[in-house]
C-alpha positions in Angstrom: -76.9 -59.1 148.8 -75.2 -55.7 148.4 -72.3 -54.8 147.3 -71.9 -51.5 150.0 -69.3 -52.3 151.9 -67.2 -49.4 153.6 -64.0 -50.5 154.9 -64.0 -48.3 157.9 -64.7 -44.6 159.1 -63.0 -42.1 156.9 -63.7 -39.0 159.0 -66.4 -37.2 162.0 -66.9 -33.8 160.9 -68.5 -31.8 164.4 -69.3 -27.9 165.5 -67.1 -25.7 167.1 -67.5 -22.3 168.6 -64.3 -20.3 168.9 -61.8 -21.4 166.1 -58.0 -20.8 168.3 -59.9 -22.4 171.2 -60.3 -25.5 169.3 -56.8 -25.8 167.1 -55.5 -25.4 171.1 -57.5 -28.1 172.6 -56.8 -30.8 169.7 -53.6 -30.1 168.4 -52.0 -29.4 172.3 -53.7 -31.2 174.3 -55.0 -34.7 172.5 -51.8 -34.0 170.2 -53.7 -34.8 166.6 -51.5 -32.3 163.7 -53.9 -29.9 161.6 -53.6 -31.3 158.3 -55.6 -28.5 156.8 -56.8 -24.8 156.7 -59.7 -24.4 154.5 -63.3 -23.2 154.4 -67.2 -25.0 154.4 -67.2 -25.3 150.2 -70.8 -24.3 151.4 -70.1 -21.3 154.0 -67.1 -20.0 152.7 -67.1 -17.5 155.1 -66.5 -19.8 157.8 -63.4 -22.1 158.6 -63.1 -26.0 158.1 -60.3 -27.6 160.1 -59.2 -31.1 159.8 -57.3 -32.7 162.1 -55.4 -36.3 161.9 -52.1 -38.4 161.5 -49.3 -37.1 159.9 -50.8 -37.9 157.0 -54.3 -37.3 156.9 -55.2 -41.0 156.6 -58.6 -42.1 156.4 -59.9 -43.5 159.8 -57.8 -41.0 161.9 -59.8 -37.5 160.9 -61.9 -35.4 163.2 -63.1 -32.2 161.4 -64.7 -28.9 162.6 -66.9 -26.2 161.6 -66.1 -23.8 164.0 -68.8 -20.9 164.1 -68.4 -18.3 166.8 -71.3 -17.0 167.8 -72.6 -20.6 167.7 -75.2 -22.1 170.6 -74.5 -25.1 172.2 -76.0 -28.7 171.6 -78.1 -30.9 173.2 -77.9 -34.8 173.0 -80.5 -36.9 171.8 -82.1 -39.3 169.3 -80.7 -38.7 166.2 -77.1 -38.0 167.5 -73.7 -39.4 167.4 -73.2 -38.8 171.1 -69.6 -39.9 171.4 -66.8 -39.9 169.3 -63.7 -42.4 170.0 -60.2 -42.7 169.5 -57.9 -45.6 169.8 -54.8 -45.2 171.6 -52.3 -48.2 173.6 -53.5 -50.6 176.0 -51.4 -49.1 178.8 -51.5 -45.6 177.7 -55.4 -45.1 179.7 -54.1 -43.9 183.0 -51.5 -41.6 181.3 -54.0 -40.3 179.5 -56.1 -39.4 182.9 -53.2 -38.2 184.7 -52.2 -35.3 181.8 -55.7 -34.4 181.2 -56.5 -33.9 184.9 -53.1 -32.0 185.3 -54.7 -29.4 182.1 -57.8 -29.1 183.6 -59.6 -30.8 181.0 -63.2 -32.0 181.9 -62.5 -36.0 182.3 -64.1 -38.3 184.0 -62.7 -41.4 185.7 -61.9 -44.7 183.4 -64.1 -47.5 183.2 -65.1 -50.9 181.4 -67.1 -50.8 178.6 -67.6 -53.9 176.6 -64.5 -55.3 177.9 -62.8 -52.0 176.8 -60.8 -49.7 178.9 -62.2 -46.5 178.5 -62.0 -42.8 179.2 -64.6 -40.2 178.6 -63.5 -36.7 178.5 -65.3 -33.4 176.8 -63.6 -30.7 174.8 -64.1 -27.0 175.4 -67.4 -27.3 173.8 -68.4 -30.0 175.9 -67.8 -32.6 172.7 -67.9 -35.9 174.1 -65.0 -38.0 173.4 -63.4 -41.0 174.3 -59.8 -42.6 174.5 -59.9 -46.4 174.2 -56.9 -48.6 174.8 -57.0 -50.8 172.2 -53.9 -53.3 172.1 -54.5 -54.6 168.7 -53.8 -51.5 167.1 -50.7 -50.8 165.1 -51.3 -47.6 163.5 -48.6 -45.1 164.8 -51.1 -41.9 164.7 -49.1 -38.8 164.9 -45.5 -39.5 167.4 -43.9 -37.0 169.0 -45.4 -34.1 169.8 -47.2 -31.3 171.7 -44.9 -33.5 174.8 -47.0 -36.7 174.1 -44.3 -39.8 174.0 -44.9 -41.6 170.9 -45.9 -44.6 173.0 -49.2 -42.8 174.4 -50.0 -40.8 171.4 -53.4 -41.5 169.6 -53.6 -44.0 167.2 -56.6 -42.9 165.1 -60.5 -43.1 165.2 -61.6 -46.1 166.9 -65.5 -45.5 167.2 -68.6 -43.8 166.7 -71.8 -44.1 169.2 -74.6 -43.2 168.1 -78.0 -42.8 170.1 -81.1 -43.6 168.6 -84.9 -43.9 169.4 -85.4 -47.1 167.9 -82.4 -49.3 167.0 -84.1 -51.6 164.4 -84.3 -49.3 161.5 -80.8 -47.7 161.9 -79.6 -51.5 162.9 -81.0 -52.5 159.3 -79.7 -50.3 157.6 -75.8 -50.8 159.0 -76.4 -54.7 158.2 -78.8 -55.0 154.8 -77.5 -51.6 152.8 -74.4 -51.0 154.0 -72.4 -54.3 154.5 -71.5 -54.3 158.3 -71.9 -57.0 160.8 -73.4 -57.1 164.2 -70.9 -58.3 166.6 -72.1 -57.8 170.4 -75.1 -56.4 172.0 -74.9 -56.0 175.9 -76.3 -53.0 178.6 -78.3 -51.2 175.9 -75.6 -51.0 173.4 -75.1 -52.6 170.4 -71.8 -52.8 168.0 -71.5 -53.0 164.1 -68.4 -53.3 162.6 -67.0 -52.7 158.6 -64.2 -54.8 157.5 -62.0 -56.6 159.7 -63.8 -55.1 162.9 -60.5 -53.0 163.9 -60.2 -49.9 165.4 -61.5 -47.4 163.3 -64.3 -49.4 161.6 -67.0 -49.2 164.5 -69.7 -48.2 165.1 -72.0 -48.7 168.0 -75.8 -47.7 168.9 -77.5 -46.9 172.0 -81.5 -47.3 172.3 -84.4 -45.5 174.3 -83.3 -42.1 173.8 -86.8 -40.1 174.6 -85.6 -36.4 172.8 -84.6 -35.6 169.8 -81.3 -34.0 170.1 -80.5 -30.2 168.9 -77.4 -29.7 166.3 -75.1 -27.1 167.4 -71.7 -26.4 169.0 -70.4 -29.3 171.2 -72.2 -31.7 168.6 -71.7 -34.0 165.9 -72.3 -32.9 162.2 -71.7 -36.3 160.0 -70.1 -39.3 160.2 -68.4 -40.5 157.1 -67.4 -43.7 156.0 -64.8 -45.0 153.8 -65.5 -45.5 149.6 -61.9 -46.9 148.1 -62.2 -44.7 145.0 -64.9 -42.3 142.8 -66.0 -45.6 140.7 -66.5 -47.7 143.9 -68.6 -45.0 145.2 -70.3 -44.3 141.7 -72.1 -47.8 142.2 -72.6 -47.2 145.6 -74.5 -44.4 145.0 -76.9 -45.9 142.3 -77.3 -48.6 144.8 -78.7 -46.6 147.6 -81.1 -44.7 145.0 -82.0 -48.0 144.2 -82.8 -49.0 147.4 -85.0 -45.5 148.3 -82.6 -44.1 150.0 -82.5 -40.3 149.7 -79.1 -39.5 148.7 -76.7 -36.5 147.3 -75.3 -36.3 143.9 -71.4 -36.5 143.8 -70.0 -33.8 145.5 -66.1 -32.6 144.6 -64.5 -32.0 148.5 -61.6 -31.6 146.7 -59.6 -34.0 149.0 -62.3 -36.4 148.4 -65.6 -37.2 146.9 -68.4 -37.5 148.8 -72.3 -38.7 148.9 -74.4 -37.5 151.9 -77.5 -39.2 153.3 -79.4 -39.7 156.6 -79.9 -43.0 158.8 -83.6 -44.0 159.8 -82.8 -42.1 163.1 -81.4 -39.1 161.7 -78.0 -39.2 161.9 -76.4 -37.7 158.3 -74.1 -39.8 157.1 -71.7 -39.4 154.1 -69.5 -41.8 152.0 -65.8 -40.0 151.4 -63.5 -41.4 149.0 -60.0 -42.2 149.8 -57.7 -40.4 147.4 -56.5 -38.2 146.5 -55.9 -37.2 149.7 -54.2 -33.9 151.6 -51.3 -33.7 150.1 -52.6 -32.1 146.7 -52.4 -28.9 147.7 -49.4 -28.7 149.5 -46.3 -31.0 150.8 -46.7 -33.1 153.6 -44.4 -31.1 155.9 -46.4 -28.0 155.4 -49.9 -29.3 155.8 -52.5 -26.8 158.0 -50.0 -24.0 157.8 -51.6 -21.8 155.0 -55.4 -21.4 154.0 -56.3 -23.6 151.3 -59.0 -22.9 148.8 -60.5 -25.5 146.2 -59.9 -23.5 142.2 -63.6 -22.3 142.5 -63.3 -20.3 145.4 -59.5 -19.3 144.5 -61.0 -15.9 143.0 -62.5 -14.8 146.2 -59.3 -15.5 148.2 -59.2 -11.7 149.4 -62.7 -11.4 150.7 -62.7 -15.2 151.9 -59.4 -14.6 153.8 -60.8 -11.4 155.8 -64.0 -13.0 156.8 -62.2 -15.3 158.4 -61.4 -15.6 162.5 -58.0 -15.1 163.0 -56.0 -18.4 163.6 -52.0 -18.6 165.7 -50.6 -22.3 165.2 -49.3 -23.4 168.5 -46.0 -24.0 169.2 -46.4 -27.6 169.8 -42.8 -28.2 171.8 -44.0 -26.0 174.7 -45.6 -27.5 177.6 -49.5 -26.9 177.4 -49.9 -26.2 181.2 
């Protein structure tokens, strides 16, 4: 039996196009603080921004690649077609009412799995949805952009994923990487990582007949959560082991990671825990400067004019 065994989702990393248009939508509107300003360690002349809890924690961070001129995606097989959060079991009509009143693209809530739930799209038509979710007690980030602590979002509570086949990508969640299959009704199935709480989901949808395109509006990787570097140093052998295809440790320098793909195409990556956003800078200043890992400190002058302009919002005005 193996020993994989992610505890939960540490982050989604997705595309962007325009850079202020998308520290606007998620620090103003959903109310999420961004935790960090730095580049793609791979395009350093592009932006990375992380978004989360006060914190950072792991299981409450959506992250972008924002890229300008970028086209936009198309759904399909091989995508993770929705991305959830979690926020209070009374907060769903709230939720509805502010994001109607901003004009944001939402539609109406419904039942999903015995789940209240409301799909809305970001201003790269992202899909995301808002899940009222009683049983969880994380406090997410209180307090701000006008979003009374008792409605604000709680953290990641879900990935969906759409595949052409389930099977293979259903194997792989249950024999290499430790989760259990807990429902399967209209089409969808769910798999969860540790206790099965918010933020340690993830579900799959069949039948999808066309391979989705990766661009703006989509899903990059889902990671999931590795406690520590030696906990994901056996990890790793194991998936060699196994044939899978995977990554040497790479140095994210709030994390390590390992990067791999599902059967269905999906990439996926294992992110450590520690040591976390707060190595670079205090807690009360995190997002507020641009942050550069020591390799890349030496081409802070030319990485700092490539980059899109950014204005932090001034999250105690009203966003309308």
């Amino acid at each position: 039996m193996t020993t994989i065994a992610p505890q939960g989702l540490h982050h989604v990393t997705a595309i962007a196009s325009a850079p202020q248009k998308n520290v606007d939508f998620y620090t103003r509107i959903l109310g999420l603080r961004l935790i960090k300003r730095t580049v793609n360690f791979d395009a350093p002349d592009s932006w990375h921004l992380y978004y989360g809890d006060e914190k950072g924690t792991p299981s409450s961070i959506l992250t972008f690649f924002p890229w300008p001129d970028v086209p936009r995606g198309r759904q399909g097989a091989g995508m993770t077609s929705a991305t959830a959060f979690s926020v209070p079991g009374t907060s769903i009509s709230w939720w509805h009412d502010r994001l109607k009143a901003l004009h944001v693209d939402v539609d109406a809530p419904v039942t999903r799995d015995a789940e209240e739930v409301l799909t809305l799209r970001d201003p790269d038509g992202m899909v995301l949805d808002l899940v009222a979710a009683d049983g969880d007690l994380r406090s997410g980030w209180d307090g701000v952009a006008s979003i009374p602590s008792e409605h604000a979002v709680r953290g990641l509570h879900s990935v969906t994923m759409s595949e052409r086949l389930l099977d293979p990508t259903a194997d792989m969640l249950t024999d290499l990487l430790g989760m259990g299959s807990t429902t399967e009704q209209a089409g969808r199935s769910r798999f969860s990582m540790g206790g099965g709480d918010a933020g340690a989901l993830v579900d799959l949808t069949g039948g999808a007949r066309e391979r989705g395109y990766q661009a703006g509006g989509t899903v990059h990787h889902v990671a999931f959560r590795a406690p520590d570097l030696e906990t994901m140093t056996l990890w790793q052998r194991q998936l060699v082991e196994a044939g899978v295809d995977v990554t040497e440790i790479l140095d994210r320098q709030y994390f390590k990671s390992i990067y791999f793909r599902e059967p269905g195409g999906v990439l996926f990556e294992i992110a450590t825990d520690t040591p976390g956003f707060d190595i670079d800078e205090p807690l009360l200043e995190l997002g507020r400067s641009l942050k550069l890992p020591p390799w890349l400190e030496p081409n802070r002058e030319q990485i700092a004019r490539s980059l899109p302009a950014i204005t932090l919002p001034d999250l105690s005005a009203d966003p309308s």
